[in-house]
C-alpha positions in Angstrom: 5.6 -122.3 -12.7 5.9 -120.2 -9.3 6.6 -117.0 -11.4 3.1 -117.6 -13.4 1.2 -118.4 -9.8 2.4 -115.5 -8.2 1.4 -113.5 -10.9 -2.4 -115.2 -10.8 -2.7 -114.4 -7.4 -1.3 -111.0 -7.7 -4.0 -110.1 -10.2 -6.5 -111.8 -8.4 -6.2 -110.3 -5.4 -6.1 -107.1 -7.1 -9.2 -107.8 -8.8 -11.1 -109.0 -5.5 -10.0 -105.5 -3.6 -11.3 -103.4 -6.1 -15.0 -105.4 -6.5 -14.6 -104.6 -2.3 -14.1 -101.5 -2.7 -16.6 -100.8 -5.3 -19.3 -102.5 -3.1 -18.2 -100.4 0.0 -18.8 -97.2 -2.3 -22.4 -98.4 -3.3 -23.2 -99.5 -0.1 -22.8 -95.7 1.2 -24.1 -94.5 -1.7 -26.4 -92.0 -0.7 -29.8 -91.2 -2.5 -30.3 -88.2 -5.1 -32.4 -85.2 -3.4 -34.8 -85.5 -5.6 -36.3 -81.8 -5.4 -33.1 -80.7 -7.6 -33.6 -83.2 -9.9 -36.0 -82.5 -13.2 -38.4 -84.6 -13.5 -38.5 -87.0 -16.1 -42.2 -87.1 -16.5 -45.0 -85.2 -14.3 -48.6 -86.3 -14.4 -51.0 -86.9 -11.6 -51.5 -90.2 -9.7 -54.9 -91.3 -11.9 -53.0 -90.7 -15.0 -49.7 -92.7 -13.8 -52.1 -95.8 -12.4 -53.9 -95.5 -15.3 -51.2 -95.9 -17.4 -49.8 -99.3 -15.5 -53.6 -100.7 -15.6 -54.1 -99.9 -19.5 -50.7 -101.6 -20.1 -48.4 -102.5 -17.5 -45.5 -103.8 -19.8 -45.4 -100.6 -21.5 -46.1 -98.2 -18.7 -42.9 -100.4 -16.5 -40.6 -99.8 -19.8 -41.6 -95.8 -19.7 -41.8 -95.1 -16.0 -39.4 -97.8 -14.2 -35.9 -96.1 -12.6 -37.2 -92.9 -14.0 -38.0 -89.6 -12.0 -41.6 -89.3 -11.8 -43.5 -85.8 -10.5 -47.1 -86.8 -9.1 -49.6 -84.9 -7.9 -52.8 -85.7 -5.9 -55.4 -86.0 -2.9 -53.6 -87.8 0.4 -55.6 -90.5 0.9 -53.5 -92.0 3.8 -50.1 -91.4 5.4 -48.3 -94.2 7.2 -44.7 -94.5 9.4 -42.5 -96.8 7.0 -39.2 -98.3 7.8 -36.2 -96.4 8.9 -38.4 -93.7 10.0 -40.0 -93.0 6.4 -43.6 -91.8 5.8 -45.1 -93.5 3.3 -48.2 -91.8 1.4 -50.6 -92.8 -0.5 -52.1 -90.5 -3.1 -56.0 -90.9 -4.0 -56.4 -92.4 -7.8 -60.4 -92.6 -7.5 -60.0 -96.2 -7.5 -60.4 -98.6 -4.2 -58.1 -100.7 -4.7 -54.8 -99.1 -5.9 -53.0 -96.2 -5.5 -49.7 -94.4 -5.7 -47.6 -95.1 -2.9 -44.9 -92.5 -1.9 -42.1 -93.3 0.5 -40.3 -90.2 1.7 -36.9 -90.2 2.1 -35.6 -91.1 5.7 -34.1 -87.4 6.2 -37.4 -86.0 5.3 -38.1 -82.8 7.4 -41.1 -83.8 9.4 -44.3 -82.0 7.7 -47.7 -82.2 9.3 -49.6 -84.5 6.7 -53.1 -84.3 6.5 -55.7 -86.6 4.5 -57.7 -84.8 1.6 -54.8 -82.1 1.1 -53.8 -81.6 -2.3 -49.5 -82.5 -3.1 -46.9 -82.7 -5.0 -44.4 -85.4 -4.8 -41.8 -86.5 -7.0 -39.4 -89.6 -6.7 -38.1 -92.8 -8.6 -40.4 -95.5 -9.9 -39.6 -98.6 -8.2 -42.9 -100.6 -10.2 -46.3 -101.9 -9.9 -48.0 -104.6 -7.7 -51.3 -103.7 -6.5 -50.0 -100.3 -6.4 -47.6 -98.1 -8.6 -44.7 -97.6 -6.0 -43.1 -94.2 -6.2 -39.0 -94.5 -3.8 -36.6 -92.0 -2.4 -39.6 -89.3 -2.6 -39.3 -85.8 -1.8 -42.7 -83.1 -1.1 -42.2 -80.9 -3.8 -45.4 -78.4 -3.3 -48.0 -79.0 -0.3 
């Protein structure tokens, strides 16, 4: 009966240290530079909110936790959290647009509304906007 408990707790324990460990490693994970990475698809930002307004189902199961390339008019540029800029790319329509967050480490750029860009990054959804993460300036 002891021999059997030991054992239990032997594996438990084991099994509890490696789900630490595994969290640790996730947890200091850190992000893809995304300006190595090939795109998985590359269109501009009217096209990609175009696609989520026509059919957002469809358009979540294409562009969700894939690398998206956009390209577009600055409409606005705002400090995010952590020290991230977040832009947001004109789509010609006045309610929604494509919203960029920068990566954290960015290298600070002088940002300036109406300039044309290219951004690419990891597509995190859509709310009122199609939310681009983890971004990275890949022309300006």
């Amino acid at each position: 009966m002891k021999k059997s408990y030991k054992l239990a707790l032997a594996v438990f324990s084991v099994i509890a240290v490696a789900g630490v460990l595994y969290g640790l490693y996730k947890y200091n994970l850190k992000p893809k530079d995304l300006q190595k990475v090939k795109p998985d698809f590359v269109l501009t930002a009217t096209d990609l909110l175009k696609a989520f307004e026509s059919d957002e189902n469809g358009a979540a199961a294409k562009f969700v936790d894939k690398v998206v390339e956009v390209s577009g008019t600055i409409q606005s540029v705002k400090p995010g959290e952590n020290g991230a800029l977040t832009i947001s790319l004109n789509t010609g329509n006045d309610i929604s647009s494509v919203l960029c967050t920068l990566q954290g480490n960015a290298e600070p750029v002088n940002f300036k509304t109406g300039e044309q860009i290219t951004i690419r990054g990891n597509c995190s959804g859509f709310l009122m906007d199609v939310l681009l993460n983890n971004c990275s300036v890949i022309q300006k």
